[in-house]
N, C-alpha and C positions, 0 to 999 in steps of 0.2 A: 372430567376434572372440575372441582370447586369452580374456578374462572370463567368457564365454557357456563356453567350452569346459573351461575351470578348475573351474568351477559346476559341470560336470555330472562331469567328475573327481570332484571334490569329494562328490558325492552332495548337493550342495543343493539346495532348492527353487529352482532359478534361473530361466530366462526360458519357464517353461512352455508351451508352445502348449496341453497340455490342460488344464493349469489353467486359463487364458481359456476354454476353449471348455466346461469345464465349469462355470465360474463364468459363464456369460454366456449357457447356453442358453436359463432363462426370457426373458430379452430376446429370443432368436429367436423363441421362442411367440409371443412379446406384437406380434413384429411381423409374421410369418404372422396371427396372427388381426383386423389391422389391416390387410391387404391386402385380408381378404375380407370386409369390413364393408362396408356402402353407404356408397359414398362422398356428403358432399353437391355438391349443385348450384352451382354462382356462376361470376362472371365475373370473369377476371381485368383490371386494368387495365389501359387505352390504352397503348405504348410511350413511355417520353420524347423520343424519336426515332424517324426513317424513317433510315439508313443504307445510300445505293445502297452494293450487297455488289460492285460491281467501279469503280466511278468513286471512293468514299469518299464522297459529297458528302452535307451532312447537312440533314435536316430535321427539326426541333426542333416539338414538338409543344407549338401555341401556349398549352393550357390546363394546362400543366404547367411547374413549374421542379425542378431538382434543384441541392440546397443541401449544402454540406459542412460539417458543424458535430461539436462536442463530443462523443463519449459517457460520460455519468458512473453506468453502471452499476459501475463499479468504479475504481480508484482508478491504474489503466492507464495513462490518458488519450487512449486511441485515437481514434478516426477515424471518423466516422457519413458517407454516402451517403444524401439522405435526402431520397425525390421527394413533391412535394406538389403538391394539386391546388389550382390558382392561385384559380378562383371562391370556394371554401370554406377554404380553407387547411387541409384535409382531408390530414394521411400517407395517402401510397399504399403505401408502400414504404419499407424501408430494408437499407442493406446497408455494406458498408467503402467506405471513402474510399482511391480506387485514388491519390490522393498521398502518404499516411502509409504511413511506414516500417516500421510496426509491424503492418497490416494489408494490404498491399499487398508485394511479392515479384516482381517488382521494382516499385516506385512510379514512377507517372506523374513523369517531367522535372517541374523545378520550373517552368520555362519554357510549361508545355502548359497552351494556355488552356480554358475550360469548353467550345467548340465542339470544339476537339480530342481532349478527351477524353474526348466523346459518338462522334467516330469509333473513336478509339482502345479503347475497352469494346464495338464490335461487333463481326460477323463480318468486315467488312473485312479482309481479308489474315489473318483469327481472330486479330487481336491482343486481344482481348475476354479470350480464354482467358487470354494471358499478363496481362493487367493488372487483370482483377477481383479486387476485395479480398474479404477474408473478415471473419466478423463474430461472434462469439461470442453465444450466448443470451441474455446478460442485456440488450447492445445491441438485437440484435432484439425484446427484448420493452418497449423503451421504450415505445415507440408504443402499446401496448395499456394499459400502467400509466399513463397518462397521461390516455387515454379512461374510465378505471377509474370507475365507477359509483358507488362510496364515497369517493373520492378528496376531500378537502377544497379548494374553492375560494372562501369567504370567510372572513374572521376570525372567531373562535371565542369565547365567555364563557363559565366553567361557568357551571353553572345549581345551586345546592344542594352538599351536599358533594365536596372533591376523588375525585377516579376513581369518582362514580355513574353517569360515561357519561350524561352532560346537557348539553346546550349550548344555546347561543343566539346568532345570526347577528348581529355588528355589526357597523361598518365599520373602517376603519384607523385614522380620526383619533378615534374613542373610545376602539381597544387604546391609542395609542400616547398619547392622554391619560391614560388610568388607570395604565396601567404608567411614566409619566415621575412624575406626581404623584402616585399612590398615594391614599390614603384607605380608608375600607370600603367598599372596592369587595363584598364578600360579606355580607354583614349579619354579620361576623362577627368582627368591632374593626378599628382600623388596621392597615394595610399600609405599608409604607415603598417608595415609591417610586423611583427610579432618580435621580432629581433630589438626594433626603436622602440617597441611596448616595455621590454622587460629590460625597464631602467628604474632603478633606486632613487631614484631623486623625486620629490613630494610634485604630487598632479596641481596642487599649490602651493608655491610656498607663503602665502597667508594666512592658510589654512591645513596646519602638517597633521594634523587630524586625519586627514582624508586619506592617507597613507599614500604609498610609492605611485611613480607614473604606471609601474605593473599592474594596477588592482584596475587600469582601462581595458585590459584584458577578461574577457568573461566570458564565464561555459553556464548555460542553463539547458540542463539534459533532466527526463524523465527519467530517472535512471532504472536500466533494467538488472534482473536480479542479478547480483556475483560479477558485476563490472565495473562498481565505480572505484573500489580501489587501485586501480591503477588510473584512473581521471583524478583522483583527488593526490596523486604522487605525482602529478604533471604541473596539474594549475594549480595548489597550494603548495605543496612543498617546492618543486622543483623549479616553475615558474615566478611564483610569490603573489601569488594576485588573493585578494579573498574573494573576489565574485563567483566561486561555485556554487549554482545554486541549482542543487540535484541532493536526493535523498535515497541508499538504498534503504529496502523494505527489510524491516524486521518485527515481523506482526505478532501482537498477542493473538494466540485462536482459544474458542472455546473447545474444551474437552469433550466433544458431542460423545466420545465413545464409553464416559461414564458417567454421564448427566442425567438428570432424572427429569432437569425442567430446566427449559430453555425461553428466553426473551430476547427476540429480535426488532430493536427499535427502531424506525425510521428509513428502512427497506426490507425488501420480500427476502425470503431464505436463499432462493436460488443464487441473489449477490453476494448474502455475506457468508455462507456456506459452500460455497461452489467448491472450494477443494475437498469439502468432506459429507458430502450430499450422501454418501451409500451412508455412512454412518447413521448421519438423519435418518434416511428411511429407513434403514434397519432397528433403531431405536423405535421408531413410534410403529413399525409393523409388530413387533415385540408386545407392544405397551410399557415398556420399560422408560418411556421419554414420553412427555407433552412438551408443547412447547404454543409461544403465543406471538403473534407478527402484530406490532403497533406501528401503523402506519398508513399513507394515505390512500396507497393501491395494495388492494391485495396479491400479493405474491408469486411467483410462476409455481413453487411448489409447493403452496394451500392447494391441496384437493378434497375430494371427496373420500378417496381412497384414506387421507390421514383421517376419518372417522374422529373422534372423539377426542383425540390425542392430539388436535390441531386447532389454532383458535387465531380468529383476526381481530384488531382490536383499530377501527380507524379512527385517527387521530388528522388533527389540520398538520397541515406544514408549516414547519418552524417551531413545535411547541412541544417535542419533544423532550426540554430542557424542561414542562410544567408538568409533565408525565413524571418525570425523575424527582423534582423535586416532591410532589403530592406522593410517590410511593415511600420515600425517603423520610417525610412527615411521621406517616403513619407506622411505619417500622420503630422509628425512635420513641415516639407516642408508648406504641404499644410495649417496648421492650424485646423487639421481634431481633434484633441483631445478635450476634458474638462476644459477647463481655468477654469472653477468654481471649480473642484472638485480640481482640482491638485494645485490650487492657494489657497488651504486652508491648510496650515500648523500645525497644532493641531486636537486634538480630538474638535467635536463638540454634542450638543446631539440633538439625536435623527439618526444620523448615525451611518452604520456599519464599515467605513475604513477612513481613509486620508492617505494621501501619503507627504513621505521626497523629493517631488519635487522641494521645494522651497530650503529645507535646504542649508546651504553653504558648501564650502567644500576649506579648505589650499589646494593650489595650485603651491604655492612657492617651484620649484625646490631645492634640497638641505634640507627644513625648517625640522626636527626633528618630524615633526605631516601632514610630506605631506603626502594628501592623506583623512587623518580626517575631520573630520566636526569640522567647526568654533563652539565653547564652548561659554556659556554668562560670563566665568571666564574668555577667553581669552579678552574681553570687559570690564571687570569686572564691569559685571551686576550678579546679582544673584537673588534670585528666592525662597520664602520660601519655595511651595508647590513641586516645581521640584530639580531634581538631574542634576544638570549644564546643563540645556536644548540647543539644540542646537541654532543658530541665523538666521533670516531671513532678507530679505530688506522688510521692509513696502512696498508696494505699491501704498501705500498713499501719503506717504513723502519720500520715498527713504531712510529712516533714518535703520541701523540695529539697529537689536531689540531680543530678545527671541525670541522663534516659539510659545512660550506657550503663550504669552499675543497680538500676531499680529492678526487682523481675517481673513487680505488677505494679500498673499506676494507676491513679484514678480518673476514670472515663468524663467525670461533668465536674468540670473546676470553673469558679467564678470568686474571684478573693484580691484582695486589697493587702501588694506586699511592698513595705518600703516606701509609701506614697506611688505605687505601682496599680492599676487593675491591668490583674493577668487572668485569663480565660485559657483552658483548653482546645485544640481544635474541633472536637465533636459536640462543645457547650455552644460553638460558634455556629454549626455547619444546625443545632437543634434551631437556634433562635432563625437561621436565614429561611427553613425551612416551612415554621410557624409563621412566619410574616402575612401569611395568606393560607384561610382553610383550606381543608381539604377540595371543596365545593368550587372554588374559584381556580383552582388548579383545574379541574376536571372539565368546568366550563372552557376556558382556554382553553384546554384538549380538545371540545365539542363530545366530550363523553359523561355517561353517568357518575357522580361519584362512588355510588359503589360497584360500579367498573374496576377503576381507580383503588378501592381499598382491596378489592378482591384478587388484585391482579398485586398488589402489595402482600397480601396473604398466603398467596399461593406459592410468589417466588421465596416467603423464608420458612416453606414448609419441609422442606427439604432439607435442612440442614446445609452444609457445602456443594453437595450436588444438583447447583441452579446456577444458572449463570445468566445475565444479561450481557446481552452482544451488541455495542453501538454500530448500527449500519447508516447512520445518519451519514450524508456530506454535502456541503455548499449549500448551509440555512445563512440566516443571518447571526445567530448565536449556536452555530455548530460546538464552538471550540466550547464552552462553558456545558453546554448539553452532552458532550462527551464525557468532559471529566463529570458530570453529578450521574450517570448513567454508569462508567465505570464504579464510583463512589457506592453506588449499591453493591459492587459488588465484593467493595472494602468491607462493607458492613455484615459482609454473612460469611468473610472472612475465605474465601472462594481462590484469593489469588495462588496458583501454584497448587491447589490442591486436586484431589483427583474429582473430574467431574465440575470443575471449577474452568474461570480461566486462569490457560495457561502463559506466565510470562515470557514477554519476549526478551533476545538477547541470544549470545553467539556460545555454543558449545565447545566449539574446538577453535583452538587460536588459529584460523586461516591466514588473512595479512597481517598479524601482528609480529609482535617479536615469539616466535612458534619456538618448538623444542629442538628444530632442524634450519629454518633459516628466521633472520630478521627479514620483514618487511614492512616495517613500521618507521624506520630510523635508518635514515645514511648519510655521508660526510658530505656535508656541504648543505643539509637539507635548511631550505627556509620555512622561518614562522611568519603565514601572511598577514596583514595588518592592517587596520582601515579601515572603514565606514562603508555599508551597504545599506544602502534607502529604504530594501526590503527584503523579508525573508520568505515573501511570496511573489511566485516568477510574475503573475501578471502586472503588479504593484509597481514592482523591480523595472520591468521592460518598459512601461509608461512612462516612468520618473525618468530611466537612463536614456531614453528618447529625447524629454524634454533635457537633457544635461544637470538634470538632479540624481544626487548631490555635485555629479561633475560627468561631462560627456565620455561614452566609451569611444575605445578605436578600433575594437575585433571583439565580436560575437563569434562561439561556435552554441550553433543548435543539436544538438544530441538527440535525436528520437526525440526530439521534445515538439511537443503540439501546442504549444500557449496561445495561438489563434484558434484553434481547431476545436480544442474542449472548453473551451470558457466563453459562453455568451454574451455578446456584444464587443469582444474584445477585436475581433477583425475590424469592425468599422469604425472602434477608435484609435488603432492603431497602422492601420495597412497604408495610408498615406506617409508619413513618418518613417515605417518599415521600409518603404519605397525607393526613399532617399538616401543616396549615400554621404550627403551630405550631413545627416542624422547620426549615421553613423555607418562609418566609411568601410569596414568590411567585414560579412555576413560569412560564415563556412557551417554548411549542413552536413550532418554526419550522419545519412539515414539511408531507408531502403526505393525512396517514392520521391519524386519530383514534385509534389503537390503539399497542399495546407501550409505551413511555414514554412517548411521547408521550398519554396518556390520562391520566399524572397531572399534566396540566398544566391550568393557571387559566387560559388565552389560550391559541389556537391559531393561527400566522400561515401562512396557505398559501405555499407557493413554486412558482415554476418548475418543471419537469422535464423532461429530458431536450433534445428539440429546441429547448425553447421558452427554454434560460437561456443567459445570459452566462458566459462565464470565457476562462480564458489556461492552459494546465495547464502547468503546469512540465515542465522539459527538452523535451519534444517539442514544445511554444508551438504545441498543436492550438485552434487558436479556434473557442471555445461564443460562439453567435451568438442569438437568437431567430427563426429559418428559419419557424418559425409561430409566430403571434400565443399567449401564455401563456391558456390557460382561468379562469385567478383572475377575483377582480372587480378592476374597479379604483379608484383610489383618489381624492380629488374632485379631483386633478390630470390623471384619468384617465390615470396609472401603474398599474400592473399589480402587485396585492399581491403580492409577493416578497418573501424574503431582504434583496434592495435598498434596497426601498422602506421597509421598516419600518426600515431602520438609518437610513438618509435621512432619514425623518421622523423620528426616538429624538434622532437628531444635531442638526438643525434647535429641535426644544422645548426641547433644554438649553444649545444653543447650544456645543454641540462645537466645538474649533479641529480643521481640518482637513475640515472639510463648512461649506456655505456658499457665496456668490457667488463667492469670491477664496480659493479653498481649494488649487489646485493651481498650481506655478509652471511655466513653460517654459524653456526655457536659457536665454533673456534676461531672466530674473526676471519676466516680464508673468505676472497674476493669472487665472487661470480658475477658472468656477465648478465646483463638485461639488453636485449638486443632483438629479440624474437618477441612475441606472447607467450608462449612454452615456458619461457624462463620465467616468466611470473605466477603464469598458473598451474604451472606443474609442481616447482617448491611452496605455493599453498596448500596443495594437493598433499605436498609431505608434512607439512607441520599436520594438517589433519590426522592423517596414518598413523603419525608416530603420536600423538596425544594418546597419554596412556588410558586402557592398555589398546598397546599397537595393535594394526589388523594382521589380518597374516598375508602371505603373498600367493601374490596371481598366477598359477601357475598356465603351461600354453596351451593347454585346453580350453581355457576363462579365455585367454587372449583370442584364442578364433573365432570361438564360439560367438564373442562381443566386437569383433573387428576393432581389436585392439592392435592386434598383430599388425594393420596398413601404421599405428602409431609406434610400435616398438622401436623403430632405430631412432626418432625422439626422445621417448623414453631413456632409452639410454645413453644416447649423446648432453642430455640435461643433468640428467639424476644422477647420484652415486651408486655403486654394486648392488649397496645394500638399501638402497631407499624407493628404486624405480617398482620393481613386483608389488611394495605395497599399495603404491602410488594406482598402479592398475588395477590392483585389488577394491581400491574404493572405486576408481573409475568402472569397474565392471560392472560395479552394483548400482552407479548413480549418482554416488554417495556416502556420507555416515551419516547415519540417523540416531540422537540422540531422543530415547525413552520420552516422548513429550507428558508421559506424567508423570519422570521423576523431579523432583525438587533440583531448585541450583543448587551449585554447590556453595557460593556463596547469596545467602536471604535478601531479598529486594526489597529495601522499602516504598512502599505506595502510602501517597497523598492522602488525604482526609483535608486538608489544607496547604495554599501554595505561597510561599511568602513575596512570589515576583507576578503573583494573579494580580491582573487589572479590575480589582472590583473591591469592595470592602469587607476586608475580613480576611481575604484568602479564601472563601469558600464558594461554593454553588448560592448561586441567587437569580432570581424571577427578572430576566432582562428580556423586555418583548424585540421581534425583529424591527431594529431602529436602524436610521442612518446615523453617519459622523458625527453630529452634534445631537445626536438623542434623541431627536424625533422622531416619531413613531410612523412606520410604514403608512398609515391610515391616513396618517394625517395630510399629505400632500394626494394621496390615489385612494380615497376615501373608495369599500365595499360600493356603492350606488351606482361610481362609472368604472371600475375594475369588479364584478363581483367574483372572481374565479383566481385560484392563486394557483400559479404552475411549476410543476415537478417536472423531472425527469424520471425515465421506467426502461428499463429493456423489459423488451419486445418478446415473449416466446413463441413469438410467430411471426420471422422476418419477414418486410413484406416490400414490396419495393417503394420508395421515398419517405417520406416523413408520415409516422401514423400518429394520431390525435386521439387519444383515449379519455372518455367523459362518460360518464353517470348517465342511462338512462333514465330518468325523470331530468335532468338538468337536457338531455338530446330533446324531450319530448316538450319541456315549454318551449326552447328556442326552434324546433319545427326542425329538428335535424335527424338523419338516420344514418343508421353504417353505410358506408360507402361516398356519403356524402364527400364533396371535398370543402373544405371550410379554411377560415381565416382567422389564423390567432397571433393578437396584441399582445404586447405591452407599452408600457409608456413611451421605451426605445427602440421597439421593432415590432417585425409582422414577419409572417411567413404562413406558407399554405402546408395541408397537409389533408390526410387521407381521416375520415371519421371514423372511430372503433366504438361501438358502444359496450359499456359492460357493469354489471350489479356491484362487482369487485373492485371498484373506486370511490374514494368518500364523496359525496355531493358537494358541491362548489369546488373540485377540485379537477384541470387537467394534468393531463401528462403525454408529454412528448418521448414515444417511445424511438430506443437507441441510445448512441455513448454521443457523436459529435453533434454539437450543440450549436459551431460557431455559425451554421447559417439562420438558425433560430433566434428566437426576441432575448434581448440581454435589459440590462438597466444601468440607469449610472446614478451615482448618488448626488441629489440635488440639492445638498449641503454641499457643497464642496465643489471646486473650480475645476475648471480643464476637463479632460475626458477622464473623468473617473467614476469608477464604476462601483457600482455595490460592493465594498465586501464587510466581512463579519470582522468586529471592531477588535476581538481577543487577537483572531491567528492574523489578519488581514488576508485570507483567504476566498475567493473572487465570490459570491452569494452566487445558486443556479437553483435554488431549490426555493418555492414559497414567493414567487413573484407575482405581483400584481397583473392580471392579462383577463383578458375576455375573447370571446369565439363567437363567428357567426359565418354564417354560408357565404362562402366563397365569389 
């Protein structure tokens, strides 16, 4: 490919085959000497089927069902395969769900019932090969985290002071008595209860800003896929608090299965393709795909095997956002984008995206609205069907006008109207671009510039099917290096199309007001109100420690790790966390006694993996309970969960929106909310019945999926005619909506942001700074920090912390593999194991693995108290691109 060939013009370190092979030979050791190890003895399990290999005809093996459910090892929301042995309710096995779209390549007809696609996954005619799904490691190892030996499966009480790692085994209806009523519960004075929390009256009344004494209440959960709707009908509506601070996932993904050319910025493919890696490689075994990895380590899946059709392009850390801008230059420069698509200012139909390219934008120094987009009020034009739409130039006649009534506008406006300068937004995003050549971008990358323009050239050769992928997270200018990384892909006009990326957003109305029940809206529900400090949990939990903007009285931790994945944040926070005096009551809602969750007063077990409910947005992959949960249960014998304890929290305080008559149906009739079933089985019908309906399950699907152990549910929940369908998609996983067909209603994407913190609204050249602007350099000058640190997983777990560095950077400081060494930063040390490999940029480490929190963090030394680095857009914690040096241990 052009870019591979430029690279090597060029003299950069580009798509090396010996960089891999000599970054990657200890892994052939390790796996040569794992060949010749004794292997152990065992047996593998029964078939789930007999499949005659010339008739098709199937024989389902009567002591087994295979069930399609959720995987929430990541925030994906992919597709589990997952056989279990009917006696026991024993995993045998798990693997992809050959219906999802994201794990499967091609995926099983939506039409193909559980018998069919037990022939279908055999040798039969070897359609097996073509329809088996793939499954990433974190999926695969549900099943053993689950059986996990420390695992928590009943409710927890400390025992003596917070994090001495003591507990004592209650049941549910004690947790959810002491935590609704409080008292001294610890020998240790009053606790304020959840009960005296959700009170109306202002946390000051000096400050009614701050909203109710309820918003002392707060959840910061990781949120896993297809759960937090019923967490956000607890603590917002039903409670009143605004302090949720939990996001589900609804990811844009790139279209790998009709892309011709793919750009992966600021991590390897194995992270930001993990649910669609067969695609990958199928594509580039084809030749039908190239694709190029910019970034500081190369890759787990850059190999040699991708030949030609794979390309590494290393770049420093943090500067991902000078990559984007310098290709985005050269595109506009050259006339390399979409005039059709970007020259289309409104929705149109039968497309999935337009862009605010054309839009105008106040430019007038001084003006009260600089900075906004020109209004058809400030014209005074107005607009029956629109809400003061923005205004464009005709391209026709130059004449402004609405966006909503032009069909094409003109792409570079710069004009003087009314004592007004109005500029377009891609005359803005041209000039922010230009600011600095090509050449000075490139250098900040540490790459050639025509690297840089080549790599510009090659992504708009393609027409729509190219797509850049941001895999960046926790630089210091992540958020801004997102949006100018997406913004390329504004300009080749890519969103929604095929081979492009795809937008995110929800197919089928699961919680909302559906075609079969409301669950958006019920009587009594509150709108929560008030002021939160941050809308990043680490920021959030710092300030609401110190009593900024006002002290909490009850934390619940969700699955949520805010010590565990954010560096430096345990050691400035675990003191604090400590005290109950800080804040007087902790409730963890997890599966593990450890990382945050260990500073918690109550522990509630949950669910995991095969065994929980949800609905995961955009894909509407349905998490089922396929086997029975291992918690205990509760004296309604429910199953301590997530569920259960909000159920009964909701129930003692008498929450609106839980209760016998808590959810309505489109003819306003009352059903209860009392169970999980009842929430997640009528999302399950709004699914179904989104037209056009599915068909229904008939009791062959049901056995075959061990659905059957759920049918008297099923039926006791649902109505006659709604429950079969409801099973229907539960059999399959899911509904899977066509991820390359267009929405049905057109998205628009940015080009410019009118609530962006920077000038203009657009992408600009911000080096990684602290709080008041100062430049990284400046305080931890390259001389005594020369080395800036990443983070990497590891493809080749190894036991503790492994140190991955550049051999020539191992060979001045006198270091080899195996060594154990010692890596700085300004605010921490830690040891670790040495890796040497070609396949990392020079001056750069990386600590391979996901938990961070016993590794070097930083704190920004502009700014007071323990705070810590983050990126000045999101306030999102910095992990990536830290000042650190290494030396033997």
């Amino acid at each position: 490919m052009a870019f591979r060939r430029s690279l090597l013009k060029a003299g950069a370190a580009g798509a090396g085959l010996a960089a891999f092979a000599a970054g990657t030979a200890e892994t052939g050791r390790r796996l040569v000497s794992g060949l010749a190890a004794p292997r152990p003895a065992g047996r593998a399990p029964a078939p789930e089927a007999v499949v005659d290999p010339l008739t098709g005809e199937v024989t389902p093996n009567p002591e087994q069902y295979v069930a399609q459910t959720l995987c929430q090892g990541c925030g994906a929301g992919c597709g589990l395969r997952v056989r279990v042995e009917r006696a026991t309710g024993r995993v045998l096995r798990v693997g992809g769900n050959p219906w999802h779209p994201l794990v499967a390549d091609p995926p099983l007809p939506d039409a193909t019932t559980p018998r069919e696609a037990l022939r279908l996954l055999s040798r039969h005619h070897e359609t097996g090969l073509t329809y088996r799904a793939t499954l990433c490691g974190r999926g695969a190892a549900l099943p053993a985290q689950a059986a996990d030996p420390g695992r928590v499966l009943t409710p927890l009480k400390r025992v003596g002071p917070r994090h001495a790692g003591r507990w004592q085994a209650i049941s549910l209806e004690q947790l959810i008595r002491e935590v609704v009523e409080g008292g001294d519960l610890f020998g240790e004075g009053p606790v304020a209860g959840l009960r005296a929390l959700r009170d109306d009256a202002p946390i000051d009344p000096a400050r009614p800003h701050l909203g109710p004494r309820a918003n002392q209440f707060a959840w910061l959960g990781t949120a896993e896929p297809g759960r937090l709707g019923l967490v956000r009908r607890f603590v917002r509506q039903g409670f009143g608090s605004v302090n949720l601070l939990a996001t589900d996932t609804s990811p844009s993904w790139p279209d790998i299965g009709q892309a011709a050319y793919v750009i992966v910025c600021g991590g390897g493919t194995g992270d930001s393709f993990r649910p669609m890696l067969r695609r990958l490689a199928a594509g580039r075994a084809t030749g039908r795909l190239d694709y190029v990895v910019a970034a500081p380590v190369l890759g787990t899946f850059d190999n040699a095997a991708a030949g030609a059709h794979a390309g590494w392009l290393p770049i420093r850390p943090g500067t991902e956002l000078a990559l984007a801008l310098g290709m985005i230059g050269c595109i506009i420069a050259q006339g390399r984008y979409d005039a059709e698509y970007l020259s289309r200012p409104h929705a149109a139909a039968g497309t999935a995206s337009f862009s605010n390219a054309t839009h105008l934008v106040i430019c007038e120094p001084g003006h009260p609205r600089e900075g906004s987009f020109l209004r058809a009020s400030d014209r005074g034009h107005t607009a029956a069907d629109e809400d003061d739409p923005c205004v464009v130039e005709d391209a026709a006649d130059g004449t402004l006008r609405p966006a909503t009534v032009v069909p094409r506008a003109a792409l570079f406006v710069d004009r003087r109207v009314g004592g007004l300068r109005i500029r377009s937004s891609l005359d803005l995003l041209r000039e922010s671009t230009q600011a600095q050549p090509l050449a000075a971008f490139a250098a900040i990358c540490g790459v050639p510039a025509e690297a840089l323009a080549a790599l510009a050239r090659d992504f708009t050769s393609h027409g729509r099917r190219a797509v850049m992928v941001p895999g960046i997270s926790g630089t210091a200018n992540g958020s801004l290096a997102t949006f100018a990384l997406m913004t390329l892909n504004t300009l080749i006009g890519n969103i929604g199309s095929p081979g492009g990326m795809l937008p995110d957003g929800d197919a089928f109305p699961a919680e909302a007001a559906g075609p079969r029940y409301d669950l958006a809206t019920f009587p009594g529900m509150r709108v929560a109100s008030g002021v939160v400090s941050s809308a990043v949990p680490a920021e959030w939990l710092a300030a609401s420690l110190q009593g900024t903007p006002y002290p909490l009285g009850a934390l619940v931790l969700w699955g949520a790790p805010p010590l565990d994945g954010t560096p430096g944040l345990r050691a400035a926070l675990a003191r604090d966390l400590a005290d109950p005096k800080k804040l007087p009551l902790i409730v963890a809602i997890d599966r593990f006694a450890d990382g945050s969750s260990a500073f918690a007063d109550y522990i509630v077990p949950d669910s995991m993996g095969p065994e929980s409910w949800g609905w995961a947005a955009r894909t509407h992959t349905a998490g089922w309970p396929v086997v029975s949960p291992r918690t205990a249960t509760s004296a309604d014998g429910a199953p301590v969960t997530l569920e259960s304890f909000l159920i009964g929290c909701a129930k003692a305080l008498g929450l609106p929106g839980f209760g016998t008559a808590a959810i309505r149906d489109a003819a306003g009739a009352a059903y209860p909310l009392v169970r999980a079933a009842d929430w997640y089985l009528r999302a399950g019908a709004n699914i179904a019945f989104a037209a056009p309906s599915v068909p229904d399950a008939g009791d062959d699907d049901l056995w075959l999926t061990g659905l059957d152990r759920l049918r008297p549910e099923l039926e006791a929940t649902l109505k006659p005619g709604e429950w079969r369908k409801v099973a229907g998609v539960l059999a399959r996983g899911g509904r899977f909506a066509d991820p390359g067909t267009a929405t049905a209603v057109p998205r628009q994407v940015n080009i410019c942001h009118e609530n962006l913190t920077c000038p203009a609204g657009v992408p600009r050249w911000v080096p990684p700074s602290f709080a008041d602007g100062t430049a990284l350099q400046v305080p931890y000058p390259p001389a005594q920090w020369p080395f800036l640190l990443v983070s990497q997983q590891d493809p080749v777990p190894a036991a503790g912390r492994t140190v991955l560095l550049h051999q020539d950077d191992a060979a001045r400081l006198g270091l080899g593999s195996g060594d154990t060494v010692l890596v700085e930063t300004p605010d921490g040390r830690m040891t670790g194991t040495a890796v040497l490999r070609a396949g990392i940029m020079r001056g750069v480490i990386a600590l391979a693995g996901d938990d961070l929190s016993p590794g070097p963090g930083l704190r920004d030394p502009t700014r007071t108290g323990e705070s810590l680095w983050v990126d000045p857009a999101s306030g999102s914690v910095v992990r990536q691109g830290l000042p650190a040096r290494v030396m033997r241990a």
